[in-house]
C-alpha positions as a Markdown table, in Angstrom:
| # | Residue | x | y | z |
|---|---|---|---|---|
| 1 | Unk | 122.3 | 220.0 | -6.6 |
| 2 | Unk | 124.0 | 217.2 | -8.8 |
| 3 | Unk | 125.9 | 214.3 | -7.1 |
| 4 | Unk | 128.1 | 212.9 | -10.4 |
| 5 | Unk | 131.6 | 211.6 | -10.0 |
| 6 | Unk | 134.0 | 213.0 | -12.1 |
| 7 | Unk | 136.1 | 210.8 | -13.8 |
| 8 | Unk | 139.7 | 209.5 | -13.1 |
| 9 | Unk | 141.5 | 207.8 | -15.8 |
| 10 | Unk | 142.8 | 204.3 | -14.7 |
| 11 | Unk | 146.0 | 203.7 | -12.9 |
| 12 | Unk | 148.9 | 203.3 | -15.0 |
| 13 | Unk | 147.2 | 205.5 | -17.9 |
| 14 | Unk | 149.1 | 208.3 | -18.8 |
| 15 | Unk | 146.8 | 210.7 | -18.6 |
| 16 | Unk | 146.2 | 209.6 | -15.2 |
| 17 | Unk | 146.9 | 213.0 | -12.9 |
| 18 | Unk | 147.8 | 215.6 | -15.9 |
| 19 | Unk | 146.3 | 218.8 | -14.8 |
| 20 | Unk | 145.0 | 219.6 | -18.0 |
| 21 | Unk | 141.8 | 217.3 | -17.7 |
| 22 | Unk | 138.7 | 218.7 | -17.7 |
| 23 | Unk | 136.4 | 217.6 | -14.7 |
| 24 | Unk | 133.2 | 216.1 | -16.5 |
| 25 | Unk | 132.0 | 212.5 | -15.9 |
| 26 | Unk | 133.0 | 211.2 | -18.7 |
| 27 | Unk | 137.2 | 211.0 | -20.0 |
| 28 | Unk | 138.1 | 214.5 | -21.6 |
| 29 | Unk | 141.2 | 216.0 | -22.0 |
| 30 | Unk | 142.0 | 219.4 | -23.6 |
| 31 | Unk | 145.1 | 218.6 | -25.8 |
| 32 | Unk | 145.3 | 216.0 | -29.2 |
| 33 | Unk | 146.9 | 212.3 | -28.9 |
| 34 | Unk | 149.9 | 212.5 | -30.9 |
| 35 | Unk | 151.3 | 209.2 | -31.0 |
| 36 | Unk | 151.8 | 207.3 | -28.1 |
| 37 | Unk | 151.5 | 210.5 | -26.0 |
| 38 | Unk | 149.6 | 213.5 | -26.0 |
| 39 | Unk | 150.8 | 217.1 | -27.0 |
| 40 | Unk | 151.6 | 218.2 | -23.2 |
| 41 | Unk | 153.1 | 214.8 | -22.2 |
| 42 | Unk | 155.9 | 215.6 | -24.7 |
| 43 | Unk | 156.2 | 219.2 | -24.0 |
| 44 | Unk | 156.4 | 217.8 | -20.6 |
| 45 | Unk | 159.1 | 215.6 | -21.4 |
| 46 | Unk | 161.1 | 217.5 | -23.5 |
| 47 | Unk | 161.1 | 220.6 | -20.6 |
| 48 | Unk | 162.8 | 217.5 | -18.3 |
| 49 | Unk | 165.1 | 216.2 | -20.6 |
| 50 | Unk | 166.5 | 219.8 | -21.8 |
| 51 | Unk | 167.0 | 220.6 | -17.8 |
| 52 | Unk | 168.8 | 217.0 | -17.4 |
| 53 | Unk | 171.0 | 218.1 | -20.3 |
| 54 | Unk | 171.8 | 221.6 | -18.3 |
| 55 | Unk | 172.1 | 220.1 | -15.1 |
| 56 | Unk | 174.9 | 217.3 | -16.6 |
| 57 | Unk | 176.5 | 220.0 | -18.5 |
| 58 | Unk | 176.5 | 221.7 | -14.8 |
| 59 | Unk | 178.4 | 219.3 | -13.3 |
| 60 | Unk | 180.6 | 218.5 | -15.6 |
| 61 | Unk | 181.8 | 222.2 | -15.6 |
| 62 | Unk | 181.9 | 222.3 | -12.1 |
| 63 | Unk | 184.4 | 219.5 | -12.3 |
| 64 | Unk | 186.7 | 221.0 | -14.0 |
């Protein structure tokens, strides 16, 4: 039986908690850097930012 650590990426890194690492010992992750993020990080932030846009558009209906 092996007793490796699998690796965490730093605090303040922004793959730091992504559940899309792979658990190996050394850093891995399963999608391409594109830019200053990776693919799922700006998936991940265009899924928020549409359901702000909804939710605002929500409320402002709801004001009427």
């Amino acid at each position: 039986m092996s007793n490796t650590t699998v690796y965490q990426y730093p605090e303040g890194h922004p793959c730091r908690g992504c559940p899309f690492i792979l658990e190996l010992t050394k850093p891995s992750c399963m999608f391409p850097q594109t830019g200053d993020k990776c693919f799922m990080q700006k998936e991940l932030d265009r899924k928020k930012n549409k359901m702000r846009a909804m939710n605002l558009k929500t409320a402002i209906l709801n004001r009427r």
